[in-house]
C-alpha positions, 0 to 999 in steps of 0.5 A: 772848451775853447773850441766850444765857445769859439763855435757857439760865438760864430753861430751867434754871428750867423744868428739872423738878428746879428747879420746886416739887415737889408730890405728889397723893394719892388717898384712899379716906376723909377726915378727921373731925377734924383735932384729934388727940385726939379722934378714933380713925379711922385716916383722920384720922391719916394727915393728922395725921402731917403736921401735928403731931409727938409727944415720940417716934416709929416709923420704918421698922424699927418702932422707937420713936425719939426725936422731939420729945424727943431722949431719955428715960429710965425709972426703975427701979421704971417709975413715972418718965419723963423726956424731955429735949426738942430745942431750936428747935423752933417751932409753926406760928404761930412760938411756941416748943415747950416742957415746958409744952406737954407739961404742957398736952397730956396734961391735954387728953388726961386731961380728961373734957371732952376726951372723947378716945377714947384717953384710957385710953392716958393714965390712969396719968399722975398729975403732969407736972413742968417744971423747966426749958422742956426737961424734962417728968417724968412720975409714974405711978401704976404701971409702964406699959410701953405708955405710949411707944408711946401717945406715939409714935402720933399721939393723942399729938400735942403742942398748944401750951399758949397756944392750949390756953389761949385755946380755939383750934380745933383740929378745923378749924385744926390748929396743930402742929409737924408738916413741913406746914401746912394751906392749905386743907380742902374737905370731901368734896373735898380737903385741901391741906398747905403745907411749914413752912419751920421745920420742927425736921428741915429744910424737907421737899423737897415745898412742897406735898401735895393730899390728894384724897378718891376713894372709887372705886377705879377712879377712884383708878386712872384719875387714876394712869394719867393722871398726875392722881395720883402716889399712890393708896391703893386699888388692887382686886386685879383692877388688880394686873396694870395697874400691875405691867405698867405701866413708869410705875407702882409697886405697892407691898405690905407687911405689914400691921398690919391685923386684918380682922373682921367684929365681931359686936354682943354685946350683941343676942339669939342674939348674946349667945351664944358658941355663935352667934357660934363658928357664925358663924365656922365659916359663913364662909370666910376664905381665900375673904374674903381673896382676893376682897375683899383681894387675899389675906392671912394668916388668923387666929384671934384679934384680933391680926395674923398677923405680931405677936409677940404672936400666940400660938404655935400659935393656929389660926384657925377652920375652914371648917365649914358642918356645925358651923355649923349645929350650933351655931345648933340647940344655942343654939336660934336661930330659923329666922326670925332675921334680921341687919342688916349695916352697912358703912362707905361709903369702903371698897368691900373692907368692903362686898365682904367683908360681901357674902361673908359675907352669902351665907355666913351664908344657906347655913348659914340665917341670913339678913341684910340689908346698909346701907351707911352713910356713914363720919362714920355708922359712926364715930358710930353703929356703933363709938360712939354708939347702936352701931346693928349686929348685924354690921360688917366693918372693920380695926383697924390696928396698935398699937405695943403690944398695950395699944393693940388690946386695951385696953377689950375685956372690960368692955363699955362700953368696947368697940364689940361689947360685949364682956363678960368679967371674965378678959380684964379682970382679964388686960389690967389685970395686963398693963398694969402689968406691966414683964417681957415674959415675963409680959407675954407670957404674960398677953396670949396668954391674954388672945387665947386667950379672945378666940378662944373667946369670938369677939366677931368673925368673924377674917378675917385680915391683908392686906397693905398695898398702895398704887401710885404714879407710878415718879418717886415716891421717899422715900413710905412708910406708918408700920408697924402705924400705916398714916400717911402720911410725906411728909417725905422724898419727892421727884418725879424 
């Protein structure tokens, strides 16, 4: 009888629920950074998420909830925040979180050294006060409704003011508060996060999640199928059939917060003229780029997605119209001879496919061009910062929990990739900012996405939908609306 229930024992331990749980994840890009406050590339926050914790939050709804700080409150005249903070909570290495640490953070965040590319998100924050280990006041120097959003995201990621102060490493030694350590990070291979049993929300049921970097959307797939994955983040349209067919699999799609465009290098000749950069609009057709190269979407007309209440009303994207096209290139007299160079980002095949349909598109109505592919670390070095070495690169900025966030820095040209330059959508987006009542906010934004269509510093393609897929036994993944981040925190293998 002994020997019986001993057996029976160990076959419970073997008993798929009774095993450690760990999730593999294919990725179609890797992080350039694991320092939250010195990168932009949504890529590197889809990690980040994990590792670190910001004061708030957005959860499935969209909604901005409390977080490391379990409430706020904002002054009547919008030029105080003050957060209360949780107690108990521990960064990595044990040590406690506190106000200091708030304190510590965003003066990171501010610092030119710092050179954070999310900086401007912080710059009305004067003072930071800590008149207790659980209260962080903030000053600013005007009302500034988007600032809660910017402390929702993840380049709002609270540092430790201790490691701060000793010069730790952040880019390669991440230390957060986050539900996961990191264990490991091979570049061009994997990233592995191991489960913080001290996490403030509870231990999260995964002890593990290997992060795999596989450009190859078929790859991605094949490792689906054999069970070698248990979620991917690409999946062609032309596979959309195999998982949907597929009991064992799970395709999932959402709207996105995603705008695709193909952003146009104002900065160059011809391209320096509205006329042109309208003509390249009417050249390309974007239901035929959403279709082939996403999978489907819904057009645009302006640099904001398609389901955002910030959209405006009755906004239309451009035509599918070669014969204006042509028109408008002879009217800015563009030569017969002008050529463009096209630069795609590597990891994202969609990019390239996109930037192939617009390359032939753009030959029709006799622009020729030609395309590089470039490596993602290049094309966040180069094309977005950098020399900004492009005429024409396809790309889709993800969502902003407020339109601060996807419009800030487009009007004043060293501030923008595309170099984009006007004093109306300037002096718009700097009244917006400090602007508390959301209709005027409303209105001074849509004028400002008005301008931006008719001056069209992009090709506006349209909004895909988030698709991914994943193993049937997969529950509790989901992707942070508009921010597209990964939330491991309560996913379980069945």
């Amino acid at each position: 009888m002994t020997t019986l229930k001993t057996l029976l024992f160990s076959l419970a331990l073997l008993a798929p629920g009774a095993l450690a749980q760990e999730l593999t994840l294919a990725a179609s890009a890797q992080p350039d950074t694991l320092d939250p406050h010195a990168t932009a590339a949504t890529s590197s926050f889809q990690t980040l998420k994990s590792l670190y914790d910001t004061l708030l939050e957005v959860n499935e709804a969209g909604e901005i909830v409390p977080a490391l700080a379990e409430s706020w409150e904002v002054s009547d005249d919008g030029l105080t925040l003050r957060f209360t903070l949780r107690e108990g909570v521990r960064f990595h290495d044990g040590s406690a979180f506190d106000s200091a640490d708030v304190a510590a953070t965003l003066a990171r965040v501010q610092d030119e050294a710092t050179a954070s590319p999310k900086a401007a998100e912080f710059e009305t924050i004067v003072t930071v006060e800590t008149p207790d280990p659980r209260t962080a006041v903030l000053t600013l120097s005007r009302p500034s409704p988007a600032l809660l959003a910017s402390l929702a995201s993840g380049w709002g990621a609270m540092l430790s003011a201790e490691a701060l102060e000793s010069g730790h490493d952040y880019a390669n030694e991440p230390l957060g508060t986050g539900p996961f350590t990191l264990q490991e990070w091979v570049r061009d291979s994997h990233l592995r996060l191991e489960r913080f049993e001290d996490y403030y929300a509870g231990a999260a049921p995964l002890a593990a999640v290997t992060i795999r970097f596989v450009q190859d959307s078929a790859v991605q797939l094949q490792g689906l199928l054999a069970g070698e994955f248990d979620v991917i983040d690409t999946v062609a349209a032309a596979d959309y059939p195999t998982v949907q067919n597929d009991p064992a699999l799970k395709l999932v799609q959402n709207p996105s917060g995603l705008v695709l465009v193909a952003a146009l290098n104002t900065r160059r000749p011809y391209l320096d003229d509205p006329r042109v950069r309208q003509a390249l609009n009417y050249a390309v057709d974007k239901d035929v780029v959403l279709e082939v190269a996403y999978g489907g979407g819904t057009p645009v007309g302006t640099f904001m997605e398609a389901a955002s209440p910030w959209y405006p009303a009755g906004l239309e994207p451009y035509a599918y119209d070669p014969e204006r096209a042509r028109q408008l290139l002879a009217e800015a007299g563009v030569p017969e001879d002008w050529r463009l160079d096209i630069a795609l980002p590597q990891p994202y095949e969609s990019h390239i496919q996109a930037g192939q349909i617009v390359q032939d598109m753009l030959g029709e109505v006799g622009v020729a061009s030609d395309i590089r592919v470039v490596e993602w670390g290049v094309w966040l070095g180069e094309i977005y910062g950098g020399e900004r070495d492009f005429d024409l690169t396809v790309v889709g900025h993800t969502g902003k929990l407020d339109p601060t966030g996807r419009l800030g820095g487009y009007g004043d040209p060293e501030e923008n990739y595309v170099g984009y330059d006007s004093a109306r959508v300037r002096e718009a987006l700097a009244e917006a900012a400090a602007t508390s009542d959301p209709e005027a906010r409303q209105s001074l934004y849509a004028e400002v996405l008005q301008t931006m269509r008719e001056d069209a510093p992009f090709l506006y393609f349209g909004t895909p939908y988030t698709t991914y897929a994943q193993r049937a036994n997969v529950s509790g993944f989901w992707m942070t609306p508009l921010l597209d981040s990964f939330d491991y925190r309560s996913v379980t293998l069945e």
